[in-house]
C-alpha positions as a printed NumPy array, in Angstrom:
array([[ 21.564,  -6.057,  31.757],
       [ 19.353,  -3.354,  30.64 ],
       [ 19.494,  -4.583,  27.048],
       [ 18.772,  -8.107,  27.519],
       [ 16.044,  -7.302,  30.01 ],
       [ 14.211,  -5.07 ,  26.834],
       [ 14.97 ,  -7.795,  24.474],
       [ 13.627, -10.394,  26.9  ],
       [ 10.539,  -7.765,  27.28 ],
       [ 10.116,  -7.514,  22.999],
       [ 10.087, -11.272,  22.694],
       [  7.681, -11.86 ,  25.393],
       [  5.165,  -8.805,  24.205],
       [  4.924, -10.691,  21.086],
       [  4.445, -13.645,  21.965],
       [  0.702, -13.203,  22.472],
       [  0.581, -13.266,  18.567],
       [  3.656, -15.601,  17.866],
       [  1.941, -18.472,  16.254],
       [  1.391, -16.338,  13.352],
       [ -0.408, -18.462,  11.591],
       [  2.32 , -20.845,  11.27 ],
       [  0.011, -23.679,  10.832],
       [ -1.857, -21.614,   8.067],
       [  1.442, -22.184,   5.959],
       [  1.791, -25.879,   5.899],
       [  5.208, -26.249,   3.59 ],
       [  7.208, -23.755,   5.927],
       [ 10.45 , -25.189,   7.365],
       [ 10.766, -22.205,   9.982],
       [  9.475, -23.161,  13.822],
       [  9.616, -20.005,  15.017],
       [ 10.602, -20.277,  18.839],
       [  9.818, -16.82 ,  19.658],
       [  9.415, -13.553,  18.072],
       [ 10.441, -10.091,  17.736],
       [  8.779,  -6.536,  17.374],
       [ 11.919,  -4.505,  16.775],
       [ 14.575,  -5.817,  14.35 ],
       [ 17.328,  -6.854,  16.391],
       [ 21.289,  -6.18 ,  15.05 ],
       [ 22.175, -10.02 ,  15.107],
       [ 18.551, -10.212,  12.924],
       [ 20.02 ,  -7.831,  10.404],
       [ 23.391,  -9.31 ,   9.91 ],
       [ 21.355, -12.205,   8.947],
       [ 19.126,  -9.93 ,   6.301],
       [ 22.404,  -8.353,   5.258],
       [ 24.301, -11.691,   4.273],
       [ 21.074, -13.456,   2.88 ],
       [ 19.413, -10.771,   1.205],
       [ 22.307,  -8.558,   0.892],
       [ 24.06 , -10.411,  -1.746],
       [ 24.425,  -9.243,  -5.902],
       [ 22.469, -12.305,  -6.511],
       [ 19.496, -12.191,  -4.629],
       [ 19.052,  -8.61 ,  -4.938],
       [ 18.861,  -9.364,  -8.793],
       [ 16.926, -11.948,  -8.52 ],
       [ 14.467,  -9.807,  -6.456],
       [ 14.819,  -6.663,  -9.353],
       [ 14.227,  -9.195, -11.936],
       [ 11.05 , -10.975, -10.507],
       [  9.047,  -7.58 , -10.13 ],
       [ 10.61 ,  -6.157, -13.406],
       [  9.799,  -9.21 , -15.886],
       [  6.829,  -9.399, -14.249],
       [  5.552,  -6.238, -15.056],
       [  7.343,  -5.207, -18.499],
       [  8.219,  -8.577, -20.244],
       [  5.592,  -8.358, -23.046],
       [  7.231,  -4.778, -23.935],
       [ 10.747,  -6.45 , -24.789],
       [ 11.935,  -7.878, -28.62 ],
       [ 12.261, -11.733, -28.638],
       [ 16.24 , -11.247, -28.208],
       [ 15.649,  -9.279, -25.359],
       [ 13.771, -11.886, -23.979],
       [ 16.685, -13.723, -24.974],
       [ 19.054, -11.804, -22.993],
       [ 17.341, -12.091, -19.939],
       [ 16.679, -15.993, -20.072],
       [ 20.398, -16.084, -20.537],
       [ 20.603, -15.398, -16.892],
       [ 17.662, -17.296, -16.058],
       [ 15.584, -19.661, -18.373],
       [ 12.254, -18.746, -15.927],
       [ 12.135, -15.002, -16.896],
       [  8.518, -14.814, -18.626],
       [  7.129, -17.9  , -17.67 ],
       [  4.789, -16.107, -14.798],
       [  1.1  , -15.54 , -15.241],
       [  0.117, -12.473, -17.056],
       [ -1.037,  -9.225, -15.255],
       [ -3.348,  -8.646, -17.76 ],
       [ -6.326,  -9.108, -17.821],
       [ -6.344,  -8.772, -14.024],
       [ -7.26 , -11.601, -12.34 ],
       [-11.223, -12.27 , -11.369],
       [-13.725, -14.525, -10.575],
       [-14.013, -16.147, -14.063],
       [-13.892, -19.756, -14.417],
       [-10.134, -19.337, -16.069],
       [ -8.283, -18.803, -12.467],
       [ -5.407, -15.878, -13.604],
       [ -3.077, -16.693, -10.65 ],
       [ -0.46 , -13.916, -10.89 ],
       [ -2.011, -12.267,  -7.909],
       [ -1.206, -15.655,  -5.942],
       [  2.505, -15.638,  -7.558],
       [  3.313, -11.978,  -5.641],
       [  1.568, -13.406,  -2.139],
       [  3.625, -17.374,  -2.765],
       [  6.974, -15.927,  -3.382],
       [  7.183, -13.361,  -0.515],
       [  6.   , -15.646,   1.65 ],
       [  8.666, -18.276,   0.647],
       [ 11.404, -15.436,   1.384],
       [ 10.124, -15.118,   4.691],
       [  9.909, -18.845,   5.118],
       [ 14.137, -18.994,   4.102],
       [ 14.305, -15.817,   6.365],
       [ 13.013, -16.933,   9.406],
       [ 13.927, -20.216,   9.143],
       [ 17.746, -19.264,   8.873],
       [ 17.366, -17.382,  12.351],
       [ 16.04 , -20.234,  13.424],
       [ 19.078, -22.29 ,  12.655],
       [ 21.496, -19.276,  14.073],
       [ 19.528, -20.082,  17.86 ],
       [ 17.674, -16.389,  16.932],
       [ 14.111, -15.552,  17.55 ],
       [ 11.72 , -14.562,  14.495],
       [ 10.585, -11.247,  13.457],
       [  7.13 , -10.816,  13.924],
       [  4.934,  -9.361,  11.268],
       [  2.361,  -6.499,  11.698],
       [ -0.694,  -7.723,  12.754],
       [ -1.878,  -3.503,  12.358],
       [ -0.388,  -1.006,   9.737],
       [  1.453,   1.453,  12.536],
       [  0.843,   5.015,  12.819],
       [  2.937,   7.393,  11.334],
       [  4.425,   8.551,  14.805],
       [  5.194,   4.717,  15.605],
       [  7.653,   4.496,  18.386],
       [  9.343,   1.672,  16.824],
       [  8.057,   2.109,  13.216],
       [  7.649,   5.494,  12.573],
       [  6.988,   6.881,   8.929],
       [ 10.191,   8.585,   8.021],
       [  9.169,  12.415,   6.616],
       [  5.687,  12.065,   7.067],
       [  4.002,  15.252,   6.001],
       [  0.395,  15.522,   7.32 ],
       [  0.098,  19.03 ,   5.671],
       [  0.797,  18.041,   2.107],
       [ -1.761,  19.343,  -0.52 ],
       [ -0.475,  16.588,  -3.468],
       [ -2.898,  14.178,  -3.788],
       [  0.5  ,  11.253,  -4.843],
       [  2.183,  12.06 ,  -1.995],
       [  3.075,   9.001,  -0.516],
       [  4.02 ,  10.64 ,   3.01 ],
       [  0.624,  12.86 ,   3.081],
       [ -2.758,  12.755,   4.324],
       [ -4.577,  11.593,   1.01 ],
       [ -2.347,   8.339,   0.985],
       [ -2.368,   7.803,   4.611],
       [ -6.132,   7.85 ,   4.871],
       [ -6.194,   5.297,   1.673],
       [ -3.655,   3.053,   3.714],
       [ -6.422,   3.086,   6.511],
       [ -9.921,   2.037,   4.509],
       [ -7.843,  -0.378,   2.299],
       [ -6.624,  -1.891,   5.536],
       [-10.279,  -2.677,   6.813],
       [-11.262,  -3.92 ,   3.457],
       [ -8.194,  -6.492,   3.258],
       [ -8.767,  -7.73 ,   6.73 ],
       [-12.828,  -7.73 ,   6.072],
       [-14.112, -11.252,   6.012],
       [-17.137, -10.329,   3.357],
       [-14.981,  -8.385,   1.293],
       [-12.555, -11.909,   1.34 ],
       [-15.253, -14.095,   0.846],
       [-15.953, -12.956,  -2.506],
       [-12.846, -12.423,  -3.895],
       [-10.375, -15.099,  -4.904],
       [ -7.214, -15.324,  -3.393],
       [ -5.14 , -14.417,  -6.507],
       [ -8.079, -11.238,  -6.616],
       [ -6.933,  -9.715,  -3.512],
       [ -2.881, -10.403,  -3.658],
       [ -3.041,  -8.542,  -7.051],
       [ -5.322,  -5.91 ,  -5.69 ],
       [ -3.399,  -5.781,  -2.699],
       [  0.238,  -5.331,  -3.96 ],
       [ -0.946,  -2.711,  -6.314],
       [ -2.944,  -0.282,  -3.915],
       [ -1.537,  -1.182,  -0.25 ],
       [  1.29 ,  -3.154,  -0.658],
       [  3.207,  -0.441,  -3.007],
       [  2.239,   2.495,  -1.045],
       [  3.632,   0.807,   2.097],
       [  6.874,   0.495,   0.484],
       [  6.787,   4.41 ,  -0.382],
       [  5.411,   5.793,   2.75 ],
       [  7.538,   4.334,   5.054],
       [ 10.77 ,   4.695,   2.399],
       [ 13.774,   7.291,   3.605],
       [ 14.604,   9.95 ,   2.077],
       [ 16.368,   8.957,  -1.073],
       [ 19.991,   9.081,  -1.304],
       [ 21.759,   9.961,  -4.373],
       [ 21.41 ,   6.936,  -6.89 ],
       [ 18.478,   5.327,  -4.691],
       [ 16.207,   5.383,  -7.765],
       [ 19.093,   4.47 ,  -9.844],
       [ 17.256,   1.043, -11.802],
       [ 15.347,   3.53 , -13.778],
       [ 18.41 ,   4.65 , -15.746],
       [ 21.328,   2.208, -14.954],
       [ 21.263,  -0.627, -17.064],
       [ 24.816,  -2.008, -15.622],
       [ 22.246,  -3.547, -12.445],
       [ 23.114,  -6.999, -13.71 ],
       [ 26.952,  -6.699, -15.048],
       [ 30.024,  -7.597, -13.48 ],
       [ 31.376,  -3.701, -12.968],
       [ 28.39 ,  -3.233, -11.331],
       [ 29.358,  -5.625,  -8.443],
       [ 31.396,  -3.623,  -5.754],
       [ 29.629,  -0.418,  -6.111],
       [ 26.922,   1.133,  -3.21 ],
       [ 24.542,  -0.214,  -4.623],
       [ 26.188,  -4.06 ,  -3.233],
       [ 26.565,  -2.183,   0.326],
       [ 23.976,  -3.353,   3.579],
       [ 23.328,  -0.014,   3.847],
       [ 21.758,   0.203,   0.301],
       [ 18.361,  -0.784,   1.593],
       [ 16.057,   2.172,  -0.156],
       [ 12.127,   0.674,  -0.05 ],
       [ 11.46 ,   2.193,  -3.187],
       [ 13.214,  -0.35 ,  -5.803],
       [ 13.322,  -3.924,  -5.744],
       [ 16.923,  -4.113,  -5.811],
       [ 17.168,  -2.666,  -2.285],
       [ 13.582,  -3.   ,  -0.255],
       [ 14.402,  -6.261,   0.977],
       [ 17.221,  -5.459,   2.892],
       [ 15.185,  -2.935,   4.827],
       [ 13.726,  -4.549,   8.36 ],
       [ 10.84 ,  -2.331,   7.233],
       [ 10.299,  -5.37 ,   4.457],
       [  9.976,  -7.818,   6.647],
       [  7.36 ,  -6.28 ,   8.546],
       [  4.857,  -5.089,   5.674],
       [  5.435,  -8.647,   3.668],
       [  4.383, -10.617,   7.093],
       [  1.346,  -8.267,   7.253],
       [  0.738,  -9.198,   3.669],
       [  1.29 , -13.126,   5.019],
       [ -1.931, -11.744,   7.869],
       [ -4.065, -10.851,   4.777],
       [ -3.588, -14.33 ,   3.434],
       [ -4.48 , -16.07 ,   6.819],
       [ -7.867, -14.029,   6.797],
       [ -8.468, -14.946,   3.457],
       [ -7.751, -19.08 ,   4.442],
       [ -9.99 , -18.513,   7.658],
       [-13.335, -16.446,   5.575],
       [-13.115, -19.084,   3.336],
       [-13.347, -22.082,   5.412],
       [ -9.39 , -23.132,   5.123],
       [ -7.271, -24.387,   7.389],
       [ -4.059, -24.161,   5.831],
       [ -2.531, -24.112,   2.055],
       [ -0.186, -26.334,   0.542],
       [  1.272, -27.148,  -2.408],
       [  0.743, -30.552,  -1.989],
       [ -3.125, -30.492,  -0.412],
       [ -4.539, -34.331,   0.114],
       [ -7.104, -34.915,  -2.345],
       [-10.602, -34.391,  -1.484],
       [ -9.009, -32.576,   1.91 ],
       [-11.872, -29.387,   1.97 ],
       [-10.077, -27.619,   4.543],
       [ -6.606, -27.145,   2.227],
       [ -6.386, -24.892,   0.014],
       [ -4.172, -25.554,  -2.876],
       [ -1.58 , -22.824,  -4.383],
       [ -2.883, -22.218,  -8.   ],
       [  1.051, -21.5  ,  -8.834],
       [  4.282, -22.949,  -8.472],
       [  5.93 , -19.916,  -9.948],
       [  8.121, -18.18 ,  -7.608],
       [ 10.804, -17.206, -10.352],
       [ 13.02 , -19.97 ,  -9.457],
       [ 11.457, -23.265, -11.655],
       [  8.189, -24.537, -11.988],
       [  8.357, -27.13 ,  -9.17 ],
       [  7.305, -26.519,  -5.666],
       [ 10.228, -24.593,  -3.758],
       [ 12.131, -24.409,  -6.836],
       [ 12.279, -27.88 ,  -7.441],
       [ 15.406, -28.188,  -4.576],
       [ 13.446, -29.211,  -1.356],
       [ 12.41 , -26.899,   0.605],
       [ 14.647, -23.928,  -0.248],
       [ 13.268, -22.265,  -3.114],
       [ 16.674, -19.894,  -3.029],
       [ 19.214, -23.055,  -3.303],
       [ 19.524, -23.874,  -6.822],
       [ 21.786, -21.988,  -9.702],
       [ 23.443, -19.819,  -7.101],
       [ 20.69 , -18.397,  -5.123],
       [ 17.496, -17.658,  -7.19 ],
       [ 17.444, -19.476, -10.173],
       [ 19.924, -17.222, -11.817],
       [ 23.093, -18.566, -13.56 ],
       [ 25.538, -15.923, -11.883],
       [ 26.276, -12.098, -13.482],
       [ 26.356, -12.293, -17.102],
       [ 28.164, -10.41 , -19.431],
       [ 27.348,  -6.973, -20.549],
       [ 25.546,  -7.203, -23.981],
       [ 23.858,  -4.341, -25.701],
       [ 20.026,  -6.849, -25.646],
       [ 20.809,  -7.129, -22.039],
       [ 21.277,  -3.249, -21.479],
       [ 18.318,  -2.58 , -23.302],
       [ 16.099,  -5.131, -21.62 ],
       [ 17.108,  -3.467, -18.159],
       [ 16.399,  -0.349, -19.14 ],
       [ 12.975,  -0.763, -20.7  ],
       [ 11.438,  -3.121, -17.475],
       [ 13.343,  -1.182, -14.836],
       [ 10.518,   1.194, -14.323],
       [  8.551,  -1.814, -13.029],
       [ 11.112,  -2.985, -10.164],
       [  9.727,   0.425,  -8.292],
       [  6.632,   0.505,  -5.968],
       [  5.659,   4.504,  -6.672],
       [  2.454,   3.598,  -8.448],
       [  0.075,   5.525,  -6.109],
       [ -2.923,   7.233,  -8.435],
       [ -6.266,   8.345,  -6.622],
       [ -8.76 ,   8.189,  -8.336],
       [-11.86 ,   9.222,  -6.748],
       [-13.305,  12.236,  -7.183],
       [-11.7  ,  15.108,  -5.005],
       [-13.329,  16.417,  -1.734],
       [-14.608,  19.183,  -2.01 ],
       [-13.499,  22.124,  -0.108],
       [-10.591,  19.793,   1.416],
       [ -8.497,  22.269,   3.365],
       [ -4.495,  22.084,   4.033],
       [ -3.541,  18.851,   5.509],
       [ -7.156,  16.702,   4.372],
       [ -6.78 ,  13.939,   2.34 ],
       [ -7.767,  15.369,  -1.338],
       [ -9.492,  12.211,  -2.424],
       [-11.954,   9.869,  -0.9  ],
       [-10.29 ,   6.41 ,   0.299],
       [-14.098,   4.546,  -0.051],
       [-12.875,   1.995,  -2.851],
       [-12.976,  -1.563,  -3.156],
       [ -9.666,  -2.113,  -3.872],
       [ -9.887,  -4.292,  -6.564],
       [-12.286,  -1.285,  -8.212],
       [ -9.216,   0.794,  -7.708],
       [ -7.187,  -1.404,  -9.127],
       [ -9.404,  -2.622, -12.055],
       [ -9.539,   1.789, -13.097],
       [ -5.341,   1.947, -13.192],
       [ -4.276,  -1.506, -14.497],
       [ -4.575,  -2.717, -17.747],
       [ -6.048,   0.11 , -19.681]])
């Protein structure tokens, strides 16, 4: 009785925010009935056997990896990897970064379209299993959460990178305020602020609130086998392989789900500074108030969910991919050369220091526009 009666009371305390914007998203199949703070067991079998499986969790590896490191790869490794999925390398380019200029770079729209669609399939499957939603952050918790705590959080650290220390905590905080600021929005393009945005908040999220890493946690930047049949069978195809720092694992973490439908809250202030109502792919002409995705991309076809209704994952066994392919020497090297961009440990300050900081101050000042910050890392 006790149980159900704190369920009952985490469903209900939600439920003040439970719309979440579901309107905002016009092209979702999830209703959400009711949400969720904490991620419930019966919620995480559901992660585990959707998001769990060798396929998706490649598919996942291979959309952040070709995304970042496909122009350093030969034409036959190219080859390799279109082998297991003809829509490797058709995404928009990270560089130049995308601005305000009259030709509209949309790969910061791409990273905000295609985590939303996986928490469109997510949520809609615990729909269809009679389950409530999981409810996204609507504030980045504090480290000492009682339900989200920061695992190893070190608020004396002196390292500037250190994702669990002061410097990067106090950079979570200002780039917080300016994602959620309506006149830092209203002068940005959307694809502006989801490329600024997974490459300053969004990737220190993942490290900060990643465990400890287990033996082999890291292990995309030197196994190559992540995509072969011997591969399958391993830890690495185990639920409890869920590490937040690599792509192959972070989405089986309920820690995912949460961040990503923050991300989803940036979006909806975005839509709302700007005057929009919703966004669509298919927005009725001459409708002001829709906002039209600038991408179809989400590493599945070209078409709008994939091309396969509304389930972008449905087609070619999950994602777009044509099953595990054989282990070929292109392949191996492909891996290994883009693996380094599946990870999310990208954190550089780069202001100047404070000075005087003392043990346990942040060592750099968090007063950047993020897309500043971004514009000094990437693309140099």
């Amino acid at each position: 009785m006790k149980k159900i009666l704190v369920s009952l009371i985490a469903i209900v305390g939600v439920n003040a925010h439970a719309q979440f914007n579901q309107e905002l998203f016009a092209d979702d199949r999830a209703r959400c009935f009711a949400f969720t703070d904490a991620v419930t067991p019966q919620q995480q079998n559901i992660i585990n056997q959707l998001m769990g499986s060798a396929v998706h969790r490649q598919y996942h590896f291979l959309w952040h990896a070709t995304r970042g490191g496909w122009d350093q790869l030969s034409a036959n490794e190219q080859t390799a990897l279109r082998r297991n999925s003809p829509v490797w390398g058709n995404h928009a380019r990270l560089c130049p970064m995308p601005g305000a200029s009259a030709t509209y770079n949309p790969a910061g729209e791409e990273f905000l379209l295609m985590h939303h669609m996986m928490i469109d399939q997510l949520q809609s499957t615990l729909v269809s299993q009679g389950l409530p939603c999981i409810a996204p952050w609507t504030r980045i918790p504090s480290d000492n959460d009682a339900t989200w705590p920061v695992p190893n959080a070190n608020p004396w650290s002196t390292q500037p990178q250190d994702p669990k220390g002061p410097t990067a905590r106090a950079y979570i905080d200002a780039w917080q305020e300016w994602f959620m600021d309506p006149n830092f929005l209203r002068v940005h393009t959307l694809s502006e602020v989801g490329y600024a945005l997974e490459f300053t908040i969004h990737n220190m999220l993942h490290m900060r609130w990643a465990a400890t890493p287990r033996q082999g946690d890291d292990f995309p930047q030197n196994l190559a086998q992540v995509l072969t049949p011997n591969f399958l069978g391993t830890q690495f195809a185990s639920p409890e392989f869920n590490y937040l720092g690599n792509s192959y694992s972070a989405h089986v973490n309920p820690v995912f789900w949460k961040l990503h439908g923050w991300v989803d809250q940036v979006v909806a202030a975005w839509l709302r500074a700007n005057g929009f109502t919703r966004i669509s792919f298919n927005c009725p002409v001459g409708d002001r108030y829709c906002y039209p995705w600038q991408s179809r991309w989400n590493g599945v076809s070209s078409e709008p969910r994939g091309g396969s209704g509304h389930d972008h994952h449905a087609g070619h066994q999950g994602h777009g991919s044509h099953g595990t392919p054989k282990q070929d020497k292109a392949l191996d090297r492909a891996v290994s050369k883009i693996a380094r961009f599946a990870t999310f440990d990208t954190f550089r300050p780069s202001s100047e220091p404070i000075g005087g900081a003392g043990q346990g101050q942040p060592q750099t000042l968090p007063n950047e526009d993020p897309t500043v910050y971004v514009r000094a890392n990437n693309c140099r």
